[in-house]
C-alpha positions in Angstrom: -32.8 67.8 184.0 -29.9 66.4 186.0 -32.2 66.7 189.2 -35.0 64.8 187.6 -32.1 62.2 186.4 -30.6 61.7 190.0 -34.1 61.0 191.0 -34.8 58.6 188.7 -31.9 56.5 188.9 -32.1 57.0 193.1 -35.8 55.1 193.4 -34.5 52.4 190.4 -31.4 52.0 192.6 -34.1 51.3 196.3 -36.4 49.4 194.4 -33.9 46.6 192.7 -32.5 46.3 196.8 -35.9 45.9 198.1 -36.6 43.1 195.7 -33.3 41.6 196.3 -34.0 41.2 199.8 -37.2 39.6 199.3 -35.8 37.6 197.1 -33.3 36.6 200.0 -36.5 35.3 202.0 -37.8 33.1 199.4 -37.2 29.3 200.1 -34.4 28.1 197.3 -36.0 25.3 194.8 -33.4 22.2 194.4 -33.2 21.0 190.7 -34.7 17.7 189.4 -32.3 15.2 189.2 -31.6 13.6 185.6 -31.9 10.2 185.8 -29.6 9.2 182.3 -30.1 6.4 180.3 -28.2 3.3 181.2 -26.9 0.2 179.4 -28.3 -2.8 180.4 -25.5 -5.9 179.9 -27.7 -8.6 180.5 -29.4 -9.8 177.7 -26.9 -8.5 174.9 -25.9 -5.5 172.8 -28.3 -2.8 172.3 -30.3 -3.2 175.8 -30.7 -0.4 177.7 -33.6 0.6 181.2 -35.9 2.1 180.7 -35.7 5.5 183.2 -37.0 5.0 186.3 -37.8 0.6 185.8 -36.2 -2.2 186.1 -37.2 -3.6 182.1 -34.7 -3.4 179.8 -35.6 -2.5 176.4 -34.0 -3.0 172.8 -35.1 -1.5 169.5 -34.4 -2.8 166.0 -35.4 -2.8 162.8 -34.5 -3.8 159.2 -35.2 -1.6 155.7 -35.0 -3.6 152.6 -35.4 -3.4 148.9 -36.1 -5.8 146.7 -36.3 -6.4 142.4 -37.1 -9.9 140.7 -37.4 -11.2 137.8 -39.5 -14.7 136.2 -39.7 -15.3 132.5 -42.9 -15.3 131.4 -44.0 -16.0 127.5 -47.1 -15.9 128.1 -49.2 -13.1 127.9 -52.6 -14.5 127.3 -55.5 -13.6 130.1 -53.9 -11.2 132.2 -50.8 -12.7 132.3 -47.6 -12.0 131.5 -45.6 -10.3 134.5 -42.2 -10.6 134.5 -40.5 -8.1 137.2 -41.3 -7.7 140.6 -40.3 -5.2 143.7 -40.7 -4.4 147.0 -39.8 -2.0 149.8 -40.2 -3.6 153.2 -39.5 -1.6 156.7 -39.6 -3.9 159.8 -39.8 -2.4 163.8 -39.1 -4.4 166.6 -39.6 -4.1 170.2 -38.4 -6.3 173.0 -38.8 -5.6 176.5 -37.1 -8.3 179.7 -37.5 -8.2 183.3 -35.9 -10.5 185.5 -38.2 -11.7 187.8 -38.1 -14.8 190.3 -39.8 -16.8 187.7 -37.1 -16.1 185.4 -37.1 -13.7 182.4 -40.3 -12.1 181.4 -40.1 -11.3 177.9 -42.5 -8.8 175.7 -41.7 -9.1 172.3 -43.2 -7.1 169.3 -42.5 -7.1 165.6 -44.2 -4.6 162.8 -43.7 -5.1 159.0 -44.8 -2.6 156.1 -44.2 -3.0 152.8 -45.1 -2.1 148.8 -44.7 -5.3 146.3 -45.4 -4.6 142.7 -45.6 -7.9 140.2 -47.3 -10.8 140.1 -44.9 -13.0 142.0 -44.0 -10.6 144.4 -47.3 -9.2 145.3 -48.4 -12.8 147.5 -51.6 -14.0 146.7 -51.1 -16.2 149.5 -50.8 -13.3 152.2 -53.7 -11.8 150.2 -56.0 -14.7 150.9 -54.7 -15.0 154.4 -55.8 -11.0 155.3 -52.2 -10.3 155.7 -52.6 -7.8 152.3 -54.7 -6.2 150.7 -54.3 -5.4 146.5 -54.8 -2.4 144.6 -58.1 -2.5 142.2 -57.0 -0.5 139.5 -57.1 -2.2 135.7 -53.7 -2.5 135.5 -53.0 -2.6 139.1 -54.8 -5.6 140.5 -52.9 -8.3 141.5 -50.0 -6.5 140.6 -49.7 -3.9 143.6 -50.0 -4.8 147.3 -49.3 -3.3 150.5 -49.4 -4.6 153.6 -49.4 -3.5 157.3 -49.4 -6.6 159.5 -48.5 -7.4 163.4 -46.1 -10.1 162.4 -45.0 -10.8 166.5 -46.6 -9.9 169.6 -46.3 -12.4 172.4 -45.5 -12.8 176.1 -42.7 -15.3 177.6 -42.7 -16.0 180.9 -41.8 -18.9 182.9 -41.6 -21.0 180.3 -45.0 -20.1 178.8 -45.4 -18.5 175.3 -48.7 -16.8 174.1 -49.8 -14.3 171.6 -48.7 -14.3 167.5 -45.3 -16.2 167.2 -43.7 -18.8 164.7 -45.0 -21.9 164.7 -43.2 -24.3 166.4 -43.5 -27.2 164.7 -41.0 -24.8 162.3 -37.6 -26.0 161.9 -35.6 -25.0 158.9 -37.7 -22.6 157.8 -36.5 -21.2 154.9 -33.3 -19.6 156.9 -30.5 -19.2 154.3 -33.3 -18.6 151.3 -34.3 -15.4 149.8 -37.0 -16.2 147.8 -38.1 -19.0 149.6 -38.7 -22.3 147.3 -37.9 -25.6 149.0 -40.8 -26.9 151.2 -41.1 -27.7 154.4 -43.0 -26.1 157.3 -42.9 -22.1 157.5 -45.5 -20.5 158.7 -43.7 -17.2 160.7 -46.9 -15.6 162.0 -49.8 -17.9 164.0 -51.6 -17.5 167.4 -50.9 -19.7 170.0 -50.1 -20.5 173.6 -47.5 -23.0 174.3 -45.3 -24.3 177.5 -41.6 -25.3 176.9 -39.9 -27.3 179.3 -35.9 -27.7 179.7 -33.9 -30.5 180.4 -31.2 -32.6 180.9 -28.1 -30.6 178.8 -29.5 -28.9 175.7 -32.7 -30.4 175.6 -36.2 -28.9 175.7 -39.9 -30.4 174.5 -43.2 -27.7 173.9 -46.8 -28.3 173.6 -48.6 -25.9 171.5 -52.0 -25.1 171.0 -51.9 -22.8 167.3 -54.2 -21.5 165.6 -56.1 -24.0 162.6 -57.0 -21.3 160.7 -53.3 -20.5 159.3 -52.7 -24.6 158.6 -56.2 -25.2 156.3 -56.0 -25.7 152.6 -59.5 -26.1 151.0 -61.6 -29.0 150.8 -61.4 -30.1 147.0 -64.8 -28.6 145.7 -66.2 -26.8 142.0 -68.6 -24.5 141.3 -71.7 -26.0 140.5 -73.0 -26.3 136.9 -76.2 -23.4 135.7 -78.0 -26.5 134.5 -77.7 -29.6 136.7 -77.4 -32.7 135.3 -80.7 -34.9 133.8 -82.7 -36.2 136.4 -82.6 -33.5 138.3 -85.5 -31.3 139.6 -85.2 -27.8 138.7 -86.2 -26.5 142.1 -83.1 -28.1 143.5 -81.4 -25.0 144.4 -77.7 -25.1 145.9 -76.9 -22.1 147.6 -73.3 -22.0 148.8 -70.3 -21.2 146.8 -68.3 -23.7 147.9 -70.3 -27.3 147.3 -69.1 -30.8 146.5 -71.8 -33.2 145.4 -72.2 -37.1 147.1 -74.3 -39.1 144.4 -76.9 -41.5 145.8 -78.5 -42.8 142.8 -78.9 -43.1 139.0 -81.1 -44.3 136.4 -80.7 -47.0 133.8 -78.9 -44.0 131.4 -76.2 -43.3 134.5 -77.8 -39.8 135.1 -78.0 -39.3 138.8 -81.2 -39.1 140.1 -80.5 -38.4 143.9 -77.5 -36.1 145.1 -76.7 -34.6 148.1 -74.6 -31.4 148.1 -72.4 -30.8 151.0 -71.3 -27.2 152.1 -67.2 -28.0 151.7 -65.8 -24.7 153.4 -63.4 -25.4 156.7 -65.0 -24.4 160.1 -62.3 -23.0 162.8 -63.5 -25.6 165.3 -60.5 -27.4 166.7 -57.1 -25.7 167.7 -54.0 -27.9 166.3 -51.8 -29.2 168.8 -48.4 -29.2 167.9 -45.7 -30.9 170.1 -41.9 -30.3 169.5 -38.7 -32.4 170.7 -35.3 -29.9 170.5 -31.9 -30.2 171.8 -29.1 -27.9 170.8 -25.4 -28.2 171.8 -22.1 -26.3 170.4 -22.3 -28.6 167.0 -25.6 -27.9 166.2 -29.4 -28.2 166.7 -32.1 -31.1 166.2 -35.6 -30.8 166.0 -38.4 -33.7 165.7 -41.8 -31.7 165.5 -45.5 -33.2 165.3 -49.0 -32.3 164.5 -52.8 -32.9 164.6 -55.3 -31.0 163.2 -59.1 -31.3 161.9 -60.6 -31.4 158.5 -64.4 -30.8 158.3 -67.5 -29.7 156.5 -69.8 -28.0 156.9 -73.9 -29.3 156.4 -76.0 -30.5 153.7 -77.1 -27.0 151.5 -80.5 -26.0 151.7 -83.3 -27.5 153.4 -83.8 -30.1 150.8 -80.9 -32.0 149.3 -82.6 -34.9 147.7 -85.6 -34.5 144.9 -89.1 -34.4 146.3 -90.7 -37.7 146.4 -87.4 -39.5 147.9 -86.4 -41.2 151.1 -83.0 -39.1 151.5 -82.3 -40.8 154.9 -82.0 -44.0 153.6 -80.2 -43.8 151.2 -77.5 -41.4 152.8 -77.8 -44.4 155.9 -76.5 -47.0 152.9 -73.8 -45.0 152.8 -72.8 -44.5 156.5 -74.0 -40.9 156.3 -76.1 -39.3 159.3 -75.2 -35.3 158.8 -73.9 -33.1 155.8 -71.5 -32.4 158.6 -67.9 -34.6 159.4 -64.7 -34.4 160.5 -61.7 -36.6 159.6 -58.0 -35.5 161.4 -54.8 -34.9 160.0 -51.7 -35.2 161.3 -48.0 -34.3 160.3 -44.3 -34.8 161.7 -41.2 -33.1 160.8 -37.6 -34.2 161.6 -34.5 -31.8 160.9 -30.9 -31.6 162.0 -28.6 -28.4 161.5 -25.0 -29.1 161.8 -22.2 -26.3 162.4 -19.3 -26.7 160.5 -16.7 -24.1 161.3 -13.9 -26.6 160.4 -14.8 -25.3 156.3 -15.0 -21.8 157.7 -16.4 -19.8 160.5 -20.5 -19.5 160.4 -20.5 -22.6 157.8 -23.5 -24.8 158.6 -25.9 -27.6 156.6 -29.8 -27.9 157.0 -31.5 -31.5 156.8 -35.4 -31.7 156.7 -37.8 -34.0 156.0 -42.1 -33.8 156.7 -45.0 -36.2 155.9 -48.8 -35.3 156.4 -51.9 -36.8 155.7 -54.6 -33.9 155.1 -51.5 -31.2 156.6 -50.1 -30.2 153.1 -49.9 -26.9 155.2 -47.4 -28.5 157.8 -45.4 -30.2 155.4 -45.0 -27.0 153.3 -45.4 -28.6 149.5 -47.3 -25.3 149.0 -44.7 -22.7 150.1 -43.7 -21.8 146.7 -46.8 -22.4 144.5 -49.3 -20.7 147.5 -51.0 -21.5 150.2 -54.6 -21.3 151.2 -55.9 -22.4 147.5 -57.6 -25.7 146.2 -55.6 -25.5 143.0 -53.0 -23.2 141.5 -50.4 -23.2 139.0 -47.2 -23.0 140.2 -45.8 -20.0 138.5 -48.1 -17.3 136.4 -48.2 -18.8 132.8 -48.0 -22.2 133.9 -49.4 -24.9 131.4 -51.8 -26.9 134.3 -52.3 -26.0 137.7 -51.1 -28.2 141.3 -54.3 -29.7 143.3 -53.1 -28.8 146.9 -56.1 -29.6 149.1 -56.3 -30.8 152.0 -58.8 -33.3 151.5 -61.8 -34.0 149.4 -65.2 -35.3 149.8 -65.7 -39.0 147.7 -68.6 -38.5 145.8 -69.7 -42.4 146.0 -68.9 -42.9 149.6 -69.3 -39.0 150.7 -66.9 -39.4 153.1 -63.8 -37.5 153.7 -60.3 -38.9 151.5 -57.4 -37.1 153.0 -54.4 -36.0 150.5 -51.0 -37.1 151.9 -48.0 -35.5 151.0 -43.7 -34.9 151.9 -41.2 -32.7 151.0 -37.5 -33.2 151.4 -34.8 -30.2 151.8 -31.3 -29.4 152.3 -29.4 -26.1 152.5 -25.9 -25.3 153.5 -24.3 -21.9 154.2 -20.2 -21.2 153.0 -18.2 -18.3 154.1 -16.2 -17.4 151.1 -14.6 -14.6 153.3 -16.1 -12.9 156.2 -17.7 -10.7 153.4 -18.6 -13.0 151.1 -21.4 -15.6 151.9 -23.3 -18.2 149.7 -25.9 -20.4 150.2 -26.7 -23.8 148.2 -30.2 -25.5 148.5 -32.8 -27.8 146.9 -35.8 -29.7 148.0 -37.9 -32.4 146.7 -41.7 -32.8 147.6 -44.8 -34.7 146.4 -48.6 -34.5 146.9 -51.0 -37.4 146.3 -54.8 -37.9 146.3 -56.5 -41.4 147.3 -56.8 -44.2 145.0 -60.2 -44.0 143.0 -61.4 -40.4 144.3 -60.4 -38.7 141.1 -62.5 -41.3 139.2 -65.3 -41.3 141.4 -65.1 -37.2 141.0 -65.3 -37.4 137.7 -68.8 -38.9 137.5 -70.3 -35.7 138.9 -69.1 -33.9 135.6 -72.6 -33.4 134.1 -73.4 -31.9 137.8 -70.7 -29.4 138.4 -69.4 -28.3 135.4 -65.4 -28.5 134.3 -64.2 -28.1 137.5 -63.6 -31.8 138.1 -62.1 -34.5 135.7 -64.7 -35.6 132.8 -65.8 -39.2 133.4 -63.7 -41.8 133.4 -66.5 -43.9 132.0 -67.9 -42.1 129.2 -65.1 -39.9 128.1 -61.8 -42.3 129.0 -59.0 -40.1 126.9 -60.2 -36.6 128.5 -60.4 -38.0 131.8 -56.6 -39.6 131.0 -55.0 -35.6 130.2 -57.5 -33.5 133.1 -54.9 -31.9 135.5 -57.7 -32.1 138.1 -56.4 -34.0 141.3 -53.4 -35.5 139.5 -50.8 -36.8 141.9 -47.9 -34.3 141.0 -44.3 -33.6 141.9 -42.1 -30.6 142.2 -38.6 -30.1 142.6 -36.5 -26.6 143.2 -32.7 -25.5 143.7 -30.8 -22.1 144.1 -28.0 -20.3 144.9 -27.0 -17.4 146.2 -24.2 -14.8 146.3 -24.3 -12.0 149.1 -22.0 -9.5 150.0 -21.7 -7.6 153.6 -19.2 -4.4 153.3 -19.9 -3.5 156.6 -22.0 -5.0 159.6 -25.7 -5.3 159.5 -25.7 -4.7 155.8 -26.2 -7.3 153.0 -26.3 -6.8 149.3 -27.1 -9.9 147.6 -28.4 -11.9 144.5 -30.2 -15.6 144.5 -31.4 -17.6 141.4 -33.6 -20.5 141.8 -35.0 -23.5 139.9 -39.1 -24.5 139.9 -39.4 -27.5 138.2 -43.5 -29.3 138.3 -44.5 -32.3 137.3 -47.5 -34.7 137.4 -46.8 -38.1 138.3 -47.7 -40.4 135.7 -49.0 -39.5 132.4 -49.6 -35.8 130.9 -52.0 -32.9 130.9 -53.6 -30.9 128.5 -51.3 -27.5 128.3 -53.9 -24.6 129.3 -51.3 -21.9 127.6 -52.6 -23.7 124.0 -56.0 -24.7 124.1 -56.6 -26.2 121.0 -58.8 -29.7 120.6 -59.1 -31.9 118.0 -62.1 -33.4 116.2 -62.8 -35.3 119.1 -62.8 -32.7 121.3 -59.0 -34.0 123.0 -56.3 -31.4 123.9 -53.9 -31.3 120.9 -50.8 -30.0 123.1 -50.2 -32.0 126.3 -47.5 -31.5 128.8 -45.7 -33.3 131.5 -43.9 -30.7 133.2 -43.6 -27.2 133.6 -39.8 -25.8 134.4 -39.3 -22.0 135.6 -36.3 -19.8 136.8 -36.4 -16.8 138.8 -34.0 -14.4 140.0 -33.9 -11.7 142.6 -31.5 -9.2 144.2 -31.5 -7.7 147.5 -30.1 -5.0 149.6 -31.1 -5.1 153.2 -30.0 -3.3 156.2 -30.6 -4.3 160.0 -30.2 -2.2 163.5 
């Protein structure tokens, strides 16, 4: 046993030095250097290169919560909703390289988020594609997500192009929660712009953005099951969207010829938007500028007019050659923003002021009501409803009246400690329709049903109280209280003021539809006044 064991341990003992000196002959295999992360210093905190480039790359992002709540009385048709929340989780990427040409700049932003309750959940996003609802009974309207590339855009050299803010944006909402005043805010368009600096603080861009974002609906109702007398009953309209031009009535003032015009908004022309900025150590001022299109579409059908009649002359009476026109709005903003460290450190006061003729987009009366609608009421439960469009088709002359419309805003920011913040605002803002289209509307009642004002011929008192393209008002203030324990963190309430109006004279109140003998609304309103609160707690990296 103790031979075979020295034997053993003899041949382990040669084999381990013969490997060892082949091992000796084998060429030695240098280690991959690590090439660590490095801090990048020159575009600000939180930059670092990315290994083996010359980019520097920062990521951030923000979580939030949020809870509201809106009295709401009524609870007739689905309504009712008081409380609201949502969860929102933000990512953002932004990539520089210094180049010759200056900085070129990558810059993306992701938001996700769950709102629950009818104010929270945006019908506005909803009808933009930036949401989509749930479709359960008690779920629609009431629960929305949404996934949505809310940046991606390329700067270089002065040039800006992919999904950005608008630039005709000034204020913007920026010490606001909720979001009530108007004025322009449209955070997420398309567009390819070119800003020059010069001169010390000054810079001017021309931007081409995208139309589709800045179109509120032609002004148009669904038309009636039974037309009105006179009327063939092979004319067939075929759109959802129409809005009638009357050519001729009988002795009884039944129209006898009309011409129904597809009203829905082609994407045909991009909306130029040019901005004048300068900015110095006391502040910022911005005066901003717009022009866009308003159109229609053709005549519906292949036969607008009843057999038997010379449609071409009488649309040529009225200056009409195609279903088909275009009229062009336009918009300007001004806005100052004024530091005013001498109250406290990060104090500062917003100024802004917009008026538009078809751009009820650009001058943001919508912001708070909703965008992207003909008509809405300005909270759930409202008595009457805003007419927001941008423009609608005169049913005598069938041409194109534009709406016109301003909103005033201010907003100033106080540092109670560094802390403690607050921020104080209100806004002012009105929309108006032309003189005579609402009448002129109202004679294609018998035609297309209660979606326009009933005739201010036939039926003067019910044409007097229709909220249908009333000129209306609407006025909003809040406060808010927000506290930041630490950096990058805010915990925070706001309350806010909605008061609506209608310019001259009152409305029947939808929330009680009772008539009298006659057939008139028994409760009318003037105004409709609404509160809302909401807390936040947000963090940002």
């Amino acid at each position: 046993m103790t031979t075979i064991r020295s034997v053993l341990l003899g041949t382990a003992a040669g084999l381990a030095a013969a490997t060892a000196g082949q091992a000796a002959d084998l060429p030695v295999k240098k280690a991959i250097p690590i090439e660590y992360v490095r801090v990048c210093g020159a575009y600000g905190a939180g930059f670092f290169y990315i290994p083996g480039t010359d980019t520097c790359l920062r990521v951030g992002g923000r979580a939030r919560f949020e809870a509201g709540y809106i009295p709401n009385p009524n609870r007739n048709q689905s309504q009712g909703d008081s409380s609201q929340f949502r969860g929102l989780a933000r990512l953002n990427v932004d990539a520089r390289t210094q180049t010759g040409y200056g900085t070129l700049r990558a810059f993306l932003r992701l938001e996700f988020a769950s709102r629950t309750g009818i104010f929270m959940a945006s019908g506005t996003q909803q009808r933009i594609a930036n949401a989509f609802p749930a479709t359960g009974q008690d779920a629609f309207g009431r629960v929305q997500n949404f996934v949505v590339a809310d940046k991606a855009f390329v700067q270089f050299a002065g040039l800006t192009a992919g999904r950005a803010s608008s630039f005709f944006d000034f204020y913007a909402h920026d010490y606001e929660l909720i979001g009530t005043t108007g004025g322009s805010d449209v955070p997420s368009t398309n567009l390819l712009a070119y800003t020059a600096k010069f001169g010390e603080g000054w810079s001017a861009t021309l931007s081409m953005e995208d139309p589709n974002f800045r179109k509120n609906p032609v002004y148009s109702a669904a038309v009636a099951a039974a037309l009105g007398a006179g009327l063939p009953t092979q004319f067939a309209v075929t759109t959802t969207a129409p809005t009638p031009i009357i050519l001729a009535t009988n002795a009884a003032g039944n129209a006898t010829a009309v011409a129904f015009v597809d009203a829905v908004q082609r994407s045909r022309m991009p909306d130029f938007v040019g901005a004048l900025r300068y900015d110095a150590a006391w502040g910022s001022a911005q005066l901003s500028a717009a022009v866009k299109d308003v159109n229609t579409g053709g005549f519906i059908g292949g036969a607008v007019l009843p057999a038997g009649t010379n449609g071409a002359a009488l649309l040529a009476t009225r200056g009409i050659t195609s279903g088909s026109q275009t009229a062009y709005g336009w918009a300007v903003q001004g806005g100052v923003k004024v530091n005013t460290p001498f109250v406290a450190p990060g104090d500062g006061l917003y100024l802004q002021g917009a008026y538009g003729v078809g751009a009820i987009v650009y001058t943001g009366f919508t912001y708070f009501t909703g965008t992207y609608g003909s008509n809405l009421t300005p909270t759930q439960g409202a008595p009457f409803q805003h007419y927001l469009s941008d423009a609608v088709v005169n049913p005598l002359t069938g041409r194109l009246d534009l709406s016109n419309s301003f909103t005033v805003s201010a907003a100033y920011l106080h540092y109670w400690t560094p802390e403690w913040r607050s921020a104080f605002f209100g806004g002012y803002g009105e929309v108006g329709f032309g003189r005579g289209t609402r009448a002129a509307f109202s004679l294609t009642n018998g035609l297309v049903g209660s979606a326009t004002p009933p005739s201010v011929v036939t039926n003067a008192a019910a044409f007097a109280v229709s909220p249908v393209l009333r000129d209306n008002a609407q006025v909003t203030a809040g406060a808010s209280l927000i506290w930041s324990p630490v950096k990058d963190l805010d915990i925070g309430v706001e309350g806010t003021y909605i008061g609506t109006s209608v310019l001259s004279g009152r409305v029947a109140d939808q929330t009680r539809p009772v008539t009298d003998a006659s057939g008139l609304p028994v409760y009318t309103v003037r105004r409709h006044d609404v509160t809302q609160i909401r807390m936040r707690v947000q963090r940002d990296f």
